[in-house]
N, C-alpha and C positions, 0 to 999 in steps of 0.2 A: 878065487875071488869072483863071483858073481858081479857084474852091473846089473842095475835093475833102473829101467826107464818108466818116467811117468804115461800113463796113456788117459790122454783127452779123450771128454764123447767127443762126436761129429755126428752131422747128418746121417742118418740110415742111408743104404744100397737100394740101388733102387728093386722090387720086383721082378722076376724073370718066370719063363715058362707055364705064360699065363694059359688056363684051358679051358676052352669050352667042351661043355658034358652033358649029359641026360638032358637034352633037347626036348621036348615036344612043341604043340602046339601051343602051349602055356607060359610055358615057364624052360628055363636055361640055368644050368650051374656053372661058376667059373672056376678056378683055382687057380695059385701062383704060387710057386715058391718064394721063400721069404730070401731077401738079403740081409747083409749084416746090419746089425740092428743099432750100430754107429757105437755098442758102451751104454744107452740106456733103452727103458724100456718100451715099443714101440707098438702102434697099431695100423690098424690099414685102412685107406678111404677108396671107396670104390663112385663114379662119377660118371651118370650116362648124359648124354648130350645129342639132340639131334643133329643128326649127320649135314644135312642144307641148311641148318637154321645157328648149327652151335647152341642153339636154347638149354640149356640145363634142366634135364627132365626127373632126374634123381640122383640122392648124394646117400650115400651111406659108410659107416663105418664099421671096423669088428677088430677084435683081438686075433684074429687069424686071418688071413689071404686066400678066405673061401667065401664066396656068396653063392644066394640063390636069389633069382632074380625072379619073380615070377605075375602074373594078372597079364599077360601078354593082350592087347587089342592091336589086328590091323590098324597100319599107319600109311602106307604107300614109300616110305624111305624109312632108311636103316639109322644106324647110330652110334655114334663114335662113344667107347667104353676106354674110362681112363681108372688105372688102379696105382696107388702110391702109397708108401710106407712114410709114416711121422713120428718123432719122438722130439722129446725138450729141446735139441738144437736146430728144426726142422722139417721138411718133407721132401721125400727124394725127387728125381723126375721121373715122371709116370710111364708105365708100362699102357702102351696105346694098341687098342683094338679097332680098327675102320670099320665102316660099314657093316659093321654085328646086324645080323637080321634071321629071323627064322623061316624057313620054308616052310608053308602050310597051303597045301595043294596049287601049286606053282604060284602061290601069294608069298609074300612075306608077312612077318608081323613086326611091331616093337614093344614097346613097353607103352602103357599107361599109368603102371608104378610099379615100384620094385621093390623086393622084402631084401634082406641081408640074412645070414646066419651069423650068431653070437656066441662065440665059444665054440 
């Protein structure tokens, strides 16, 4: 005789083994691997923010835990990148990046906005 137990959703997992990739002076790809997705079905918001200000500089979402962030403009400070999975019973806690900044001949840059990849 089998038991068989009811399984509730939950909140998704959060995010893990977030990467930053193919750098240039432009533009930065990120990726994460997904957590458990809580039982339903989930997506991902990615959320940059300057680093001294907190300002909220761009919000993006996608069905996978890949972006491309790209139009990179010199800024003088770098940027806190927040990425978090959401489904129906709500959103994990975020997988946190400090001070994300690109080196472009001993400058940095940041972002002046940022695209996502969809699908």
């Amino acid at each position: 005789m089998s038991l068989c137990l009811p399984v509730y959703p939950e909140k998704p997992s959060p995010v893990s083994n977030c990467t930053v990739f193919n750098e240039t002076s432009e533009s930065v790809e990120l990726s994460c691997d997904e957590g458990h997705d809580g039982g339903l079905t989930q997506h991902f918001v990615l959320e940059v923010l300057q680093s001294d200000s907190a300002e909220m500089r761009y919000n993006a979402s996608s069905n996978t835990a890949a972006f491309h962030l790209g139009n990179l403009t010199p800024t003088g400070t770098g940027f806190r990148v927040l990425v978090y999975s959401v489904n129906g019973k709500g959103r994990s806690e975020p997988f946190r990046i400090d001070d994300l900044a690109i080196r472009t001949s001993e400058k940095y840059a940041g972002w002046s906005q940022v695209h996502h990849i969809l699908e």
